[in-house]
DRENNUTOR-815414 format. One record per residue (C-alpha): residue in three letters; z, x, y. Coordinates in nm, 2 decimals, padded with zeros to 4 digits. Layout:
% DRENNUTOR-815414
ALA, Z, X, Y
...
//
This chain:
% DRENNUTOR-815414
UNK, -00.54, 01.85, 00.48
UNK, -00.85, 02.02, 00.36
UNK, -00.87, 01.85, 00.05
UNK, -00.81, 01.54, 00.19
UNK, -01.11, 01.56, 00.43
UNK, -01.32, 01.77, 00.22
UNK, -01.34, 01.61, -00.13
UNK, -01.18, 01.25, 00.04
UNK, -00.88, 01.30, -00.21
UNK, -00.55, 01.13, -00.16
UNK, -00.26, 01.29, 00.01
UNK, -00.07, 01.10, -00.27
UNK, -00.24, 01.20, -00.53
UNK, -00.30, 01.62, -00.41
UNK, 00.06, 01.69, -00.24
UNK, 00.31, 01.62, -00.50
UNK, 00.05, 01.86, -00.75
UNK, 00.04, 02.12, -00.51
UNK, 00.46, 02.10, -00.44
UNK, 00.46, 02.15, -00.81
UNK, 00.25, 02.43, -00.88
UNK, 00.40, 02.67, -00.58
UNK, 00.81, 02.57, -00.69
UNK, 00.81, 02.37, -00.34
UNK, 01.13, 02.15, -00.39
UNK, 01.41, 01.96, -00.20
UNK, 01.42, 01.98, 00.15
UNK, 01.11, 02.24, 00.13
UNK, 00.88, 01.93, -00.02
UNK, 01.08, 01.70, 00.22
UNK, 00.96, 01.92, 00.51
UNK, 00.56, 01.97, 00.36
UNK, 00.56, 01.58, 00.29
UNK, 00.64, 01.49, 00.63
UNK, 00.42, 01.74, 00.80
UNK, 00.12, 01.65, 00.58
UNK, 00.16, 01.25, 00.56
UNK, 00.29, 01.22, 00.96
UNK, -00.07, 01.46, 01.09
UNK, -00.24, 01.22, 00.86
UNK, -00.09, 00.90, 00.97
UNK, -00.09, 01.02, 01.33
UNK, -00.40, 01.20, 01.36
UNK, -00.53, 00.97, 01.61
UNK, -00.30, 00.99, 01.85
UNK, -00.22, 01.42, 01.83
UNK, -00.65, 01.39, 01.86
UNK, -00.61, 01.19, 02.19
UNK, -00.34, 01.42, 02.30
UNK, -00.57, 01.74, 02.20
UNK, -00.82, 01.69, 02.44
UNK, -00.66, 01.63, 02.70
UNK, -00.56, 02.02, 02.63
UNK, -00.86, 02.18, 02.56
UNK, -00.99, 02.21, 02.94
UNK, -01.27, 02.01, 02.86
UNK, -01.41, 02.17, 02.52
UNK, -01.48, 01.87, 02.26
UNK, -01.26, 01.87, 01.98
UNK, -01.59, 01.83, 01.77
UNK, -01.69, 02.18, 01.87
UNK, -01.43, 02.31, 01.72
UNK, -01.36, 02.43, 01.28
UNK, -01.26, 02.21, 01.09
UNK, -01.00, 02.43, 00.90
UNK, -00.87, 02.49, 01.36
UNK, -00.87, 02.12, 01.42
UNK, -00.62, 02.09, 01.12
UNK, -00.43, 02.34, 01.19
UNK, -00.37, 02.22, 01.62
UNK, -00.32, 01.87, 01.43
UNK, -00.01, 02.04, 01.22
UNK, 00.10, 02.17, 01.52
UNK, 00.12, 01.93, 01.76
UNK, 00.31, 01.69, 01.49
UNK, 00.55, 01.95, 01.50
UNK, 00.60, 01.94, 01.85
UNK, 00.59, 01.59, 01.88
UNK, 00.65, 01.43, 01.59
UNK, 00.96, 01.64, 01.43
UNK, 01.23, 01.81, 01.52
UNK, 01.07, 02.19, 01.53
UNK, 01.16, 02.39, 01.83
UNK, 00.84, 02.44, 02.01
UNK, 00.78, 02.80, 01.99
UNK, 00.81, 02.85, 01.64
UNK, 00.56, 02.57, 01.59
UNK, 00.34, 02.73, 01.87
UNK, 00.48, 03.09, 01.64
UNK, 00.41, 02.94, 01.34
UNK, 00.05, 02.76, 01.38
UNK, -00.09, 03.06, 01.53
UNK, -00.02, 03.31, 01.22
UNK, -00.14, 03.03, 01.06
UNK, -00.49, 02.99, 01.23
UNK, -00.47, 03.37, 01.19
UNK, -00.39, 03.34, 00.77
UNK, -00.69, 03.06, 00.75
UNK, -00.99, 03.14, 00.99
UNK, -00.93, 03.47, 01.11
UNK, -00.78, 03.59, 01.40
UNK, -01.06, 03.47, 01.68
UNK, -00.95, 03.12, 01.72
UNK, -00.59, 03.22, 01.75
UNK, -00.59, 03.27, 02.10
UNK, -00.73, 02.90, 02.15
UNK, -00.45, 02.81, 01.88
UNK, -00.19, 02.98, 02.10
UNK, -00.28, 02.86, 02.46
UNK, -00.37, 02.46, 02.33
UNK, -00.03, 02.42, 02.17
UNK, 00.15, 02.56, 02.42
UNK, -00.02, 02.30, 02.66
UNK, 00.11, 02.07, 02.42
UNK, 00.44, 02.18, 02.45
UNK, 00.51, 02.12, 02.81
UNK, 00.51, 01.79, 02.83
UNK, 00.75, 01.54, 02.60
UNK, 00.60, 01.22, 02.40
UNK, 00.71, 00.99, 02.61
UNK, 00.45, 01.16, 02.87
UNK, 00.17, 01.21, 02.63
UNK, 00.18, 00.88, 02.52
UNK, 00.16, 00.74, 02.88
UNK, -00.17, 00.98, 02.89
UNK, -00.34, 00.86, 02.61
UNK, -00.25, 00.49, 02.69
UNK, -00.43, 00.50, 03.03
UNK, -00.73, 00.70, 02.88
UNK, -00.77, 00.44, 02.65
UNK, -00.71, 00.19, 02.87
UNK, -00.80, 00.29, 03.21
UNK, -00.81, 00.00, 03.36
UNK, -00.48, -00.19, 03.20
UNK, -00.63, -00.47, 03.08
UNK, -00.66, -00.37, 02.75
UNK, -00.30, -00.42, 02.58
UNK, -00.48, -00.36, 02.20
UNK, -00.71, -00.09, 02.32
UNK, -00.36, 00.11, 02.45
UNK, -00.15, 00.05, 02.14
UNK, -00.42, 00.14, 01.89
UNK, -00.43, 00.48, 02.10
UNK, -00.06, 00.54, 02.13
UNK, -00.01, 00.41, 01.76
UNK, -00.27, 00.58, 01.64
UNK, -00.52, 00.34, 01.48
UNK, -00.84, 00.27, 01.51
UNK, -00.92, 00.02, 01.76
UNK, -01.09, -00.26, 01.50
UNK, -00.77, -00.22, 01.27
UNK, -00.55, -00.29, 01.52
UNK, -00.74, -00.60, 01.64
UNK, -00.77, -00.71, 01.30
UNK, -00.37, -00.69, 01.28
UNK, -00.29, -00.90, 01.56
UNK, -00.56, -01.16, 01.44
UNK, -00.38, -01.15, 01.12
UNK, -00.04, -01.23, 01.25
UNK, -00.15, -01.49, 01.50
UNK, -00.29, -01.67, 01.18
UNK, -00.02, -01.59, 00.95
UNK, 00.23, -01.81, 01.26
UNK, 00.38, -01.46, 01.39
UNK, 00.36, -01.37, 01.82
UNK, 00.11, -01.14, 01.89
UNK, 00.34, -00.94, 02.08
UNK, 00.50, -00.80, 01.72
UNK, 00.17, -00.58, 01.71
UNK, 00.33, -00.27, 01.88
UNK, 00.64, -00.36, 01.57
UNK, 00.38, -00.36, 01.36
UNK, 00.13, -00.02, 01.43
UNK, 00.49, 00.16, 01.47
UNK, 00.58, 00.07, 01.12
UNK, 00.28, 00.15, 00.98
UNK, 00.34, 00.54, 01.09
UNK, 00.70, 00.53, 00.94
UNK, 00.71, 00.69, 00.59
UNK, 00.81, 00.41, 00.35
UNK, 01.12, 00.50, 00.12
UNK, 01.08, 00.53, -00.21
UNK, 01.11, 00.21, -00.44
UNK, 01.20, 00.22, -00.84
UNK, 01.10, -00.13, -01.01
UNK, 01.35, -00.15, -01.33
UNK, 01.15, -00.30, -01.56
UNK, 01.35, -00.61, -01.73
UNK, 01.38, -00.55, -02.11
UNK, 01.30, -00.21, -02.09
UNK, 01.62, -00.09, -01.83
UNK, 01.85, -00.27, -01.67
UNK, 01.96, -00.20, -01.28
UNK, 02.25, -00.08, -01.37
UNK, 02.15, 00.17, -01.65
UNK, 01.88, 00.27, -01.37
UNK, 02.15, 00.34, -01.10
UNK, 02.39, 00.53, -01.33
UNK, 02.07, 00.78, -01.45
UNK, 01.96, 00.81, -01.09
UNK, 02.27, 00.93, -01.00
UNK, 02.28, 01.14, -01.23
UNK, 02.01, 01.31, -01.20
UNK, 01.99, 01.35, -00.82
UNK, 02.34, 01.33, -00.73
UNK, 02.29, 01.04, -00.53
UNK, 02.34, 00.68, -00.62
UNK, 02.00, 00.44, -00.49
UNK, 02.11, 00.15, -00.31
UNK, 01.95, -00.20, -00.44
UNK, 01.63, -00.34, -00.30
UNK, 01.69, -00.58, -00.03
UNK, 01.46, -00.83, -00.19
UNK, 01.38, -00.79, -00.57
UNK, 01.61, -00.83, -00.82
UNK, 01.41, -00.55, -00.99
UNK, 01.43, -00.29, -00.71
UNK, 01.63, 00.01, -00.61
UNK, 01.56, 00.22, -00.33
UNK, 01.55, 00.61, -00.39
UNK, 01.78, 00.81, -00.12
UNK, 01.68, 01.14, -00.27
UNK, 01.48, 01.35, -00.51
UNK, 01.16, 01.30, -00.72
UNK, 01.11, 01.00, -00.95
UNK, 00.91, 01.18, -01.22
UNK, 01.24, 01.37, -01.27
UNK, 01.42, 01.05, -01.43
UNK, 01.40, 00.98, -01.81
UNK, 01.32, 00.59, -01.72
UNK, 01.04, 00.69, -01.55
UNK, 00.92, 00.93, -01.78
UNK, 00.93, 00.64, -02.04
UNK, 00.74, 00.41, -01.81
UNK, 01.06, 00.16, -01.81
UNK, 01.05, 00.25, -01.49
UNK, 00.83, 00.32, -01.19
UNK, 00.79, 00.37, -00.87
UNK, 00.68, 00.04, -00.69
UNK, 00.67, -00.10, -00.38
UNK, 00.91, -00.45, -00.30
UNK, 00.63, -00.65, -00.22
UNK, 00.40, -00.53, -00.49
UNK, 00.72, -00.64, -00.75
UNK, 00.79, -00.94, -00.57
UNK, 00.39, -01.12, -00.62
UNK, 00.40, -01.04, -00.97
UNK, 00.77, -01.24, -01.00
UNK, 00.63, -01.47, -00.82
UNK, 00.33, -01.55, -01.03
UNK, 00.55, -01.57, -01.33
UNK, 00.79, -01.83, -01.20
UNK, 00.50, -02.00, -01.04
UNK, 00.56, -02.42, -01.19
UNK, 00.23, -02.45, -01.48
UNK, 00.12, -02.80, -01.55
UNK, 00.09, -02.92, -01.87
UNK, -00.23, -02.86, -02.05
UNK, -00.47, -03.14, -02.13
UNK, -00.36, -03.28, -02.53
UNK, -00.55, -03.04, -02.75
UNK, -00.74, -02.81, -02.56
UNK, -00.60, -02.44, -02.38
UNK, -00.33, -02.22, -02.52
UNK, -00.01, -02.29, -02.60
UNK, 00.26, -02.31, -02.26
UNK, 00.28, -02.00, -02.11
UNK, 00.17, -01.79, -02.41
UNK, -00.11, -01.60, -02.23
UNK, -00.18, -01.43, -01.95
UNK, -00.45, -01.20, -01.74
UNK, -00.40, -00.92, -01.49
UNK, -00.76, -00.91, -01.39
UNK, -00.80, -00.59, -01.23
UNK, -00.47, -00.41, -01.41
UNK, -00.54, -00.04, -01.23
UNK, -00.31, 00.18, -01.19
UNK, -00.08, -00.03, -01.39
UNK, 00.23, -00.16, -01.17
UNK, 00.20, -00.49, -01.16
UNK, 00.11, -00.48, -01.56
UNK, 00.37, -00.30, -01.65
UNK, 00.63, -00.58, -01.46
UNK, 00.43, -00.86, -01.58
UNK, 00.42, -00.74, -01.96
UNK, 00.76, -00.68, -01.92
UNK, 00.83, -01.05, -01.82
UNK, 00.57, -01.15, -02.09
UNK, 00.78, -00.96, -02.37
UNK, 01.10, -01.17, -02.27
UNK, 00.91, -01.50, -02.29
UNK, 00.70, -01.39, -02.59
UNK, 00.37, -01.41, -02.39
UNK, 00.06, -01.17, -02.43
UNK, -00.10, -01.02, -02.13
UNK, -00.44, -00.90, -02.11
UNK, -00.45, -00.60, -01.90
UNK, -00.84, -00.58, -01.74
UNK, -00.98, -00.26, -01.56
UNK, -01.34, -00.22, -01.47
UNK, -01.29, 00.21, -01.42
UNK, -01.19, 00.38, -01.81
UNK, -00.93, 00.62, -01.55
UNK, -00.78, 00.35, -01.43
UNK, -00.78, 00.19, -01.80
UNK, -00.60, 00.50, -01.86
UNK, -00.36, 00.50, -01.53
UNK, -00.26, 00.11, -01.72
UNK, -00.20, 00.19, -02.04
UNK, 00.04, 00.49, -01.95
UNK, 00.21, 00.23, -01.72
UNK, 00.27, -00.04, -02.02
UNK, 00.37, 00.27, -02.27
UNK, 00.75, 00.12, -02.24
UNK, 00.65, -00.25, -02.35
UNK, 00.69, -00.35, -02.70
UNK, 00.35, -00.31, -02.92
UNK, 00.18, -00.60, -02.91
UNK, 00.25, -00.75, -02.59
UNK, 00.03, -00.60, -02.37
UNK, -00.37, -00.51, -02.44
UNK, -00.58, -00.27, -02.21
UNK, -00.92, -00.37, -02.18
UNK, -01.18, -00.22, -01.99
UNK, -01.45, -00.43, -01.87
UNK, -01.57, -00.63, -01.51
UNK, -01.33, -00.89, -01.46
UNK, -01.62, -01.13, -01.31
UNK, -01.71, -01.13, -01.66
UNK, -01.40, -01.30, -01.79
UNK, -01.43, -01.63, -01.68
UNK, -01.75, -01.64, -01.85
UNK, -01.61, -01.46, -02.19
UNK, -01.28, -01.62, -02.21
UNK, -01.30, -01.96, -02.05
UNK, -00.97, -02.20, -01.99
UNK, -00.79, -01.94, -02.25
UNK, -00.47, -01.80, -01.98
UNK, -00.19, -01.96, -01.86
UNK, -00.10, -01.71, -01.58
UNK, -00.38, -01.51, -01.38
UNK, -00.27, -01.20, -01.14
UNK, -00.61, -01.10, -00.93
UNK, -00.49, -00.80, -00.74
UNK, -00.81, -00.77, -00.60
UNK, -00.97, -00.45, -00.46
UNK, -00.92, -00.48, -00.07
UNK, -00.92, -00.23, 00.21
UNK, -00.57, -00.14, 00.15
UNK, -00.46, -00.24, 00.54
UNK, -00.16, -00.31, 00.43
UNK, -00.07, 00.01, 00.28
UNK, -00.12, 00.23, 00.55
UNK, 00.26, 00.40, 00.55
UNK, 00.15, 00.51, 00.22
UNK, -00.17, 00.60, 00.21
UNK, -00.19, 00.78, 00.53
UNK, -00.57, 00.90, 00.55
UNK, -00.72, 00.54, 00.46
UNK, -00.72, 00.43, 00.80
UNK, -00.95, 00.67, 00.93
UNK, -01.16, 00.59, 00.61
UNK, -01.21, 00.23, 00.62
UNK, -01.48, 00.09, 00.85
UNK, -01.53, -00.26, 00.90
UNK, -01.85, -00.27, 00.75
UNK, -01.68, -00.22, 00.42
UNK, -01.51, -00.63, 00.46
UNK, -01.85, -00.76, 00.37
UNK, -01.89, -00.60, 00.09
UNK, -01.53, -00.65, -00.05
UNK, -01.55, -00.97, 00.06
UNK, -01.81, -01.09, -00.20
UNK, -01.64, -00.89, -00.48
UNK, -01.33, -01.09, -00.40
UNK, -01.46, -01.41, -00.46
UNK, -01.67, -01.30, -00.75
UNK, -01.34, -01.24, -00.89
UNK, -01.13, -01.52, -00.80
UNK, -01.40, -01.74, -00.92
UNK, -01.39, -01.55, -01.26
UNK, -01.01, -01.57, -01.30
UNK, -01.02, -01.97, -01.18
UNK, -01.32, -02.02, -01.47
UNK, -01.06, -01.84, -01.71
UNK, -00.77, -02.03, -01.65
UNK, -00.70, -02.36, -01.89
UNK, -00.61, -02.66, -01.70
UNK, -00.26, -02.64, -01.59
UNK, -00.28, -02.26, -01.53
UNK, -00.19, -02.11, -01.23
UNK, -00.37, -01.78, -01.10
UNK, -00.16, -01.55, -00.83
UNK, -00.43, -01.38, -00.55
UNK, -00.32, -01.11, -00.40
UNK, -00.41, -00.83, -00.17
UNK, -00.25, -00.50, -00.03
UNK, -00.42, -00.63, 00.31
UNK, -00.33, -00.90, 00.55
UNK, -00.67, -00.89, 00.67
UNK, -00.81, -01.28, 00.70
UNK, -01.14, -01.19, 00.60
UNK, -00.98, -01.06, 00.28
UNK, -00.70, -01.32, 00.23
UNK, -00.70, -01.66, 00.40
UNK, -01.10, -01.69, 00.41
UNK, -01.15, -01.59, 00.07
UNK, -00.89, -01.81, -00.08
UNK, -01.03, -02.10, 00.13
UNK, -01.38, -02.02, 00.08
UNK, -01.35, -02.02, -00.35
UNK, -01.14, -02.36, -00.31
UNK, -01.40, -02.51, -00.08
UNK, -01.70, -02.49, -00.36
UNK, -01.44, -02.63, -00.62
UNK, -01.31, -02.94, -00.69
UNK, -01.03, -02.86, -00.99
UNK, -00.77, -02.64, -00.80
UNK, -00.51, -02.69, -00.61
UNK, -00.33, -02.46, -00.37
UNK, 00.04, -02.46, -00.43
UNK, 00.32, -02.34, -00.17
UNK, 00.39, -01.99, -00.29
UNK, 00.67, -01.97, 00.04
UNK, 00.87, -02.22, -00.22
UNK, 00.76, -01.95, -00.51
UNK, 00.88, -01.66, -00.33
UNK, 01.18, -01.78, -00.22
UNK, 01.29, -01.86, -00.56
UNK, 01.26, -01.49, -00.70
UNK, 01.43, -01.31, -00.46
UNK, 01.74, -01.15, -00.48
UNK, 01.80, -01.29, -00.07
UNK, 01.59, -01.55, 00.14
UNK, 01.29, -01.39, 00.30
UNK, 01.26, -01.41, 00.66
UNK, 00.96, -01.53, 00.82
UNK, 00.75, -01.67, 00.58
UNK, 00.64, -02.00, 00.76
UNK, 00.54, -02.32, 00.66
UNK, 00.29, -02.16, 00.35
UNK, 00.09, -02.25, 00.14
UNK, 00.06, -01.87, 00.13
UNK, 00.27, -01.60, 00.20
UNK, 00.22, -01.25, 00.37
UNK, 00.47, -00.99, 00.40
UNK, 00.49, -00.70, 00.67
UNK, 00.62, -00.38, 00.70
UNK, 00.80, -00.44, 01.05
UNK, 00.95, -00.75, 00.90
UNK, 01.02, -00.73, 00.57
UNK, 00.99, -00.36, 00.49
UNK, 00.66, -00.40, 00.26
UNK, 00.38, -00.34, 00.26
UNK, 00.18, -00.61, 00.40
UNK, 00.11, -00.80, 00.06
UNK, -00.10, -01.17, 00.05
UNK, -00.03, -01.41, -00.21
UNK, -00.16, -01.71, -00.28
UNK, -00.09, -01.91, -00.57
UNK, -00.35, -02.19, -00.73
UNK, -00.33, -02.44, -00.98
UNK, -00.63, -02.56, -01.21
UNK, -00.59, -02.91, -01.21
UNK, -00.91, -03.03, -01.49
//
């Protein structure tokens, strides 16, 4: 928690390290992860509750290092099944342990406030605080659901245009505060799914069940991924459903035929434009082994460059190349040369809010504009380095409309060689079982209340001279 607000690290990224290093395993790292990543995700909503318990005293007044620890305490209490007085027991040693032992009366007597009155009671609270005068239905659930007010407008606009009923946005903030399971991507070529399920099971005693949409996907019902060999050898990985299923989809996507002596070769090469940390690479150079395809892995950070190459390890040499460089600059340096173009495009990551539990108090919506540019500097690039018949896959980790549908439209507008294709069709056809509610396309976005994703964008667009 400190780190995380302290030195704006990852939860992701810090917890598993720090489970490591103190011999934290099983249901012990079950236990931490749950604590750390549901105060996180709920943070919001335990504030709201917090000071309504402080008789008044701003919870701004108060250390940081307190704050945190009435936050882990009051997920106890309301968010897991701790008995009450040994998370009241607990968070006051703990105050104790990390500030002394002045604020531990506070500790005490604000938890205990907490304590007497269920969820169901706190959330009525916090609903009518936020929305005192009930005519505010967004204002309420971003409150209860704990997220900030402008995210959870943005959501509802984003389903209204996406053909979903604004009413799924309570569906839709509650999912975002479920933890995700854990989803392995069996890489094709380099492990089957079945040699993946026999060596999970063997090593955590537990057979995964398969993904309920990739073919590639199994779904983890225990222990740590690092621990399997497959893994280890980058022939595996862990991977979201949704973040597999855009980069099957761009490889299945229908190419037209390339103008009589100009371009590449069919389907010989391709581009992942901004290749960091490597999932999406690693699946498409798989796929580009099988078909005997190159792909150009591009990253703009050399750590991220790094993050690629150690997720491509398991590909046949040759296949795959890591460059680092801006990917605006590709277009320029390279253009018409790729058959197949993946721009994965930095977003604000509103879609990935199960996972990355801290993001959503980080974002701001002053950061769109600024993504927003970059995005179509990009998409631009990747169109200008796609050969006529090419087909380039954009997608986000954010079903943000600023960020998806505007861009997209925006880039197409100011050209006059691209078509957008249906990627509903796409998607349909690389699934393992028919996707609900996808609409009538062209473009498709998943959600985590629907589909068990995260909330991916694609849209897929043909160069047509």
């Amino acid at each position: 928690m400190r780190q995380v607000a302290e030195s704006d690290a990852y939860a992701n990224l810090v917890l598993p390290g720090l489970l490591r290093e103190r011999g934290i395993s099983g249901r012990d790292a079950a236990f931490a992860t749950e604590l750390a990543y549901g105060t996180l995700r709920l943070r919001g909503r335990y504030d709201a509750v917090l000071a309504l318990c402080t008789n008044g005293r701003p919870l701004e007044s108060l250390d940081a290092p307190v704050l945190d620890v009435l936050r882990l305490g009051a997920h106890q209490i309301l968010g897991m099944r701790v008995p009450s007085h040994a998370a009241v027991s607990e968070s006051v040693a703990l105050a104790r342990a990390v500030t002394g032992p002045g604020p531990a009366g506070l500790v005490n007597a604000v938890l205990r406030a907490v304590a007497r009155r269920p969820l169901e009671e706190w959330l009525e609270a916090i609903g009518d605080a936020a929305d005192p005068r009930g005519a505010d239905a967004v204002a309420r659930l971003a409150a209860t659901e704990s997220h900030p007010a402008w995210i959870a407008r943005a959501l509802r606009q984003s389903l209204v245009a996406n053909g979903r009923p604004a009413d799924e946005l309570g569906e839709l903030l509650a999912a975002d505060n479920t933890a995700p399971h854990v989803t392995l991507v069996a890489r094709p070529g380099l492990v089957s799914v079945d040699e993946l399920v026999a060596e999970t099971e063997r090593h955590t005693g537990t057979a995964p069940r398969a993904g309920r949409w990739s073919p590639c996907a199994l779904v983890l019902r225990g222990g740590d991924p690092a621990d399997l060999p497959a893994v280890r050898a980058a022939a595996a990985g862990a991977q979201d459903e949704g973040s597999q299923l855009v980069a099957l989809a761009l490889a299945a996507a229908p190419l037209g035929a390339a103008p009589d002596g100009e371009g590449a070769p069919a389907d010989a090469s391709w581009l992942d434009l901004c290749a960091g940390p490597g999932g999406k690479a690693a699946l498409l150079g798989a796929l580009a082994h099988e078909r005997g395809a190159h792909l150009l892995a591009n990253e703009v950070a050399p750590h991220r460059a790094r993050l690629v190459r150690r997720s491509v390890a398991a590909v046949p040499r040759g296949t795959v190349e890591v460059r680092t460089g801006d990917g605006r600059d590709l277009g320029t340096d390279h253009p018409g040369r790729f058959d197949r173009v993946m721009v994965d495009a930095p977003c604000t990551g509103l879609g990935a809010l199960r996972r990355r539990p801290e993001s959503r108090w980080r974002r701001t919506p002053e950061d769109l504009a600024g993504l927003g540019n970059l995005q179509r500097d990009l998409l631009s690039s990747a169109l200008d380095a796609t050969r006529t018949g090419g087909v380039v896959a954009y997608v986000t980790c954010s079903p943000h409309v600023a960020e998806t549908h505007v861009v997209v439209e925006d880039v197409v507008r100011r050209r006059d060689d691209i078509e957008v294709l249906d990627a509903t069709t796409t998607m349909q056809s690389v699934t393992a079982t028919p996707l609900p509610g996808l609409g009538d396309g062209p473009y498709v976005q998943l959600w985590p209340h629907l589909h068990g994703t995260d909330a991916m964008f694609l849209a897929l667009l043909r160069k047509t001279r």
